[in-house]
C-alpha positions as CSV (number, residue, x, y, z in Angstrom):
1,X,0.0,0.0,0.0
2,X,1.1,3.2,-1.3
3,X,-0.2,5.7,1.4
4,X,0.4,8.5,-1.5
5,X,-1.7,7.1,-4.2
6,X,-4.2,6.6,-1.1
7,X,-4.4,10.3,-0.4
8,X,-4.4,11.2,-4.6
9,X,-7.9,9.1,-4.4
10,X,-9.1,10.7,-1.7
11,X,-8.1,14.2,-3.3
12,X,-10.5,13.0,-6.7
13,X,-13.0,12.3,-4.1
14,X,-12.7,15.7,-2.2
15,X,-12.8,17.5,-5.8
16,X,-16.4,16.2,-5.8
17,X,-17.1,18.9,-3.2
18,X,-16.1,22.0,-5.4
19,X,-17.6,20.6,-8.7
20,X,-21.1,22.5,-9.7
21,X,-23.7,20.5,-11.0
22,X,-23.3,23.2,-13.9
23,X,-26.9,22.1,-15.5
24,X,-29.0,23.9,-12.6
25,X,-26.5,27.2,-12.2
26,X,-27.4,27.3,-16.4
27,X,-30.9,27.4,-15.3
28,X,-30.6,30.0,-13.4
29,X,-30.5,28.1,-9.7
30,X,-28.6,30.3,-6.9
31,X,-26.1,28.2,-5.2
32,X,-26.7,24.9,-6.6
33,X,-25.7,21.7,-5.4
34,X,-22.4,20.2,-5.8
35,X,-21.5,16.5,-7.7
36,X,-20.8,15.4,-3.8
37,X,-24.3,16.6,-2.8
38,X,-25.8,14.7,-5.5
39,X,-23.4,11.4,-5.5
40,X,-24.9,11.5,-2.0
41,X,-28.4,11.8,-2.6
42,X,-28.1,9.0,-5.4
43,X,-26.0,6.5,-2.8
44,X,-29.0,7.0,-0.5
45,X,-31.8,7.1,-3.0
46,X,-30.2,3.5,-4.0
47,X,-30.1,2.3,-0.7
48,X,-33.7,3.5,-0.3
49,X,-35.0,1.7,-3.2
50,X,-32.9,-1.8,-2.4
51,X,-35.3,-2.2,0.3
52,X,-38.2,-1.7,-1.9
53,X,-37.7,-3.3,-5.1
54,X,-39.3,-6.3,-5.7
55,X,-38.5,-9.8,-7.6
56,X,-35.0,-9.4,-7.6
57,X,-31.6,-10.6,-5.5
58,X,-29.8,-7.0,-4.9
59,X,-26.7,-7.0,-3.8
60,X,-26.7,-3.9,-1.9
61,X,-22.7,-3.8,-1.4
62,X,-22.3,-3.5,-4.9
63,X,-24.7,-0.9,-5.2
64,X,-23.6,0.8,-2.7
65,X,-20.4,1.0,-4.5
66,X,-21.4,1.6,-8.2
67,X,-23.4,4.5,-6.5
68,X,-20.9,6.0,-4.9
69,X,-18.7,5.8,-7.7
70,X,-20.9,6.9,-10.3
71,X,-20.3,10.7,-10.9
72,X,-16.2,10.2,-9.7
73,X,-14.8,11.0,-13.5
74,X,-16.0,14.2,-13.0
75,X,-13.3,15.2,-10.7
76,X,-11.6,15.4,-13.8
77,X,-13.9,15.9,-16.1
78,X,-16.1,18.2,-14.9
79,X,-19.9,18.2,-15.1
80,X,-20.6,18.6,-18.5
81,X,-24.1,19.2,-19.1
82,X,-26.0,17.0,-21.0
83,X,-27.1,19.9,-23.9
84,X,-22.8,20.3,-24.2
85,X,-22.4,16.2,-25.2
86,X,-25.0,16.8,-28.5
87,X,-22.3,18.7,-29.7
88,X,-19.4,16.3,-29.6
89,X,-18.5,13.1,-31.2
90,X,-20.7,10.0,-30.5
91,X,-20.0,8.1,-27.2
92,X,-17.2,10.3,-26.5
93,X,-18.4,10.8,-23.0
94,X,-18.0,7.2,-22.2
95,X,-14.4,7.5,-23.9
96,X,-13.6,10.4,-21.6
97,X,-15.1,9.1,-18.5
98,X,-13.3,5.8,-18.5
99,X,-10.0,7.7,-19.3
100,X,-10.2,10.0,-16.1
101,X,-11.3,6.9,-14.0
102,X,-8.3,4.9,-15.3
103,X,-6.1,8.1,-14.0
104,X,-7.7,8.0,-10.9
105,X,-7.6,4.1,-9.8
106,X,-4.6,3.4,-11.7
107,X,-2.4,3.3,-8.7
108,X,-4.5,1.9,-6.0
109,X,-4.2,-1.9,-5.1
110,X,-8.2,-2.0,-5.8
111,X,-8.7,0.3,-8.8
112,X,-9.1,-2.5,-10.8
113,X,-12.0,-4.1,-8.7
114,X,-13.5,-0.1,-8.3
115,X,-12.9,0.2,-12.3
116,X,-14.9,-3.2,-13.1
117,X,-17.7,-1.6,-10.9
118,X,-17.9,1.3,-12.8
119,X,-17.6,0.1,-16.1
120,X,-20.8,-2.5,-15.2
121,X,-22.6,0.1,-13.7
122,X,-21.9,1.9,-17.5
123,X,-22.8,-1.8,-19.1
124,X,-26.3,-1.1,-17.3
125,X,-26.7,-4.8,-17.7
126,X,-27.5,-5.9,-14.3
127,X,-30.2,-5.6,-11.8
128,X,-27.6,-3.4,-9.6
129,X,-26.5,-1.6,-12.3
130,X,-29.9,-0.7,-13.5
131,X,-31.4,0.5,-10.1
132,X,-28.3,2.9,-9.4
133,X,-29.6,4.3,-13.6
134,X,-32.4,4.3,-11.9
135,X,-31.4,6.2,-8.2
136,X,-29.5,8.9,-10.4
137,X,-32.5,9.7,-12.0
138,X,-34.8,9.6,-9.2
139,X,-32.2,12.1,-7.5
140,X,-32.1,14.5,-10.6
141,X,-35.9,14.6,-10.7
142,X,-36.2,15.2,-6.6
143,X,-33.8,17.5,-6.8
144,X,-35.5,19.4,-9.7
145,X,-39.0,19.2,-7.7
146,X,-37.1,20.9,-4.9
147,X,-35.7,23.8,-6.2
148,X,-38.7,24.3,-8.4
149,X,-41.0,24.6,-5.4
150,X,-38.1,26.2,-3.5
151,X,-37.2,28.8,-5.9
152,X,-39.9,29.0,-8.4
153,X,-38.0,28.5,-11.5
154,X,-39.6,28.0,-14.3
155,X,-36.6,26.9,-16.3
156,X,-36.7,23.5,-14.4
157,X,-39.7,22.8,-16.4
158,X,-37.6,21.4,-19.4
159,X,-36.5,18.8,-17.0
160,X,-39.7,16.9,-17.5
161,X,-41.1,18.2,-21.0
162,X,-40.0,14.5,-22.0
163,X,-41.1,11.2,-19.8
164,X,-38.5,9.1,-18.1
165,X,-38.8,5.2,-18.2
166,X,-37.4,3.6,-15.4
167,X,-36.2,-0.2,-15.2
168,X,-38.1,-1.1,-12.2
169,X,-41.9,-0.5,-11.8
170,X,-41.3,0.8,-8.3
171,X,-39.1,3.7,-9.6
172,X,-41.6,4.5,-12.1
173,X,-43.9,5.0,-9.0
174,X,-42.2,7.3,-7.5
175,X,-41.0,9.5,-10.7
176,X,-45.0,9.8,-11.8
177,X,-45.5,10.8,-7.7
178,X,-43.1,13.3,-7.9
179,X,-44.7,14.7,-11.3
180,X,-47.6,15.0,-9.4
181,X,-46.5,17.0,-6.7
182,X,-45.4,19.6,-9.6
């Protein structure tokens, strides 16, 4: 163990904290949350819908783990909003991602285990891998509900101009509840 590769992970991680979610501040929302604020709210909204998911075996270590690991390119990367990607070549996001994440495990003892993770949570073959899809979205739209009703913006409205579908029923549940409370 390397403790200095140790503390350049936990650097990435920190980044997190000081990385806008730059698709609300373009919508005109005052101090918007952070990519740590939202990786949060999408390990918790995972962990939250393992215990209501029915018909399938979830293995809630794993994720736990894809959650949490979801968004940490963008300690590189950035949060590049999802109107920027229309403008750049075809699955280039994916190519970039996986390049930052590869700089960021590459010298850690488990950055190959963390990198499989991640890569099956961007396969979006398996159960687990589908419900964290599935917790990031539920976050973005809670989120979006939120600082609609808290700050009255109408540009949030674009947000759900376009219906979601969700892999599990019980997430579509909850995203047609929270379209409700709009």
């Amino acid at each position: 163990m390397e403790v200095k590769h140790l503390i350049n992970l936990l650097i990435y991680g920190n980044q997190l904290k000081r990385t806008a979610r730059t698709g609300w501040a373009q919508r005109g929302v005052p101090n918007a949350e952070n990519v740590a604020a939202h990786s949060y709210g999408v390990v918790f909204t995972a962990m939250v819908l393992c215990q209501i998911i029915m018909g399938e075996e979830l293995n809630l270590e794993r994720v736990l783990a894809m959650a949490a690991l979801h968004d940490l390119a963008e300690s590189v990367t950035t949060d590049i909003p999802t109107p920027a990607w229309r403008y750049l070549p075809v699955n280039i996001k994916e190519s970039v991602e996986r390049g930052a994440m590869s700089e960021i495990l590459g010298n850690v003892l488990f950055g190959n285990e963390w990198m499989a993770l991640w890569e099956e949570m961007n396969r979006e073959e398996t159960a687990e891998s589908k419900l964290v899809h599935d917790a990031d979205k539920l976050e973005m739209f809670t989120q979006a509900l939120m600082y609609e009703k808290q700050f009255g913006n109408v540009q949030l409205a674009e947000f759900w101009e376009r219906p979601h579908t969700f892999h599990f029923a019980e997430c579509q549940t909850i995203y047609e509840e929270l379209q409700a409370r709009r």
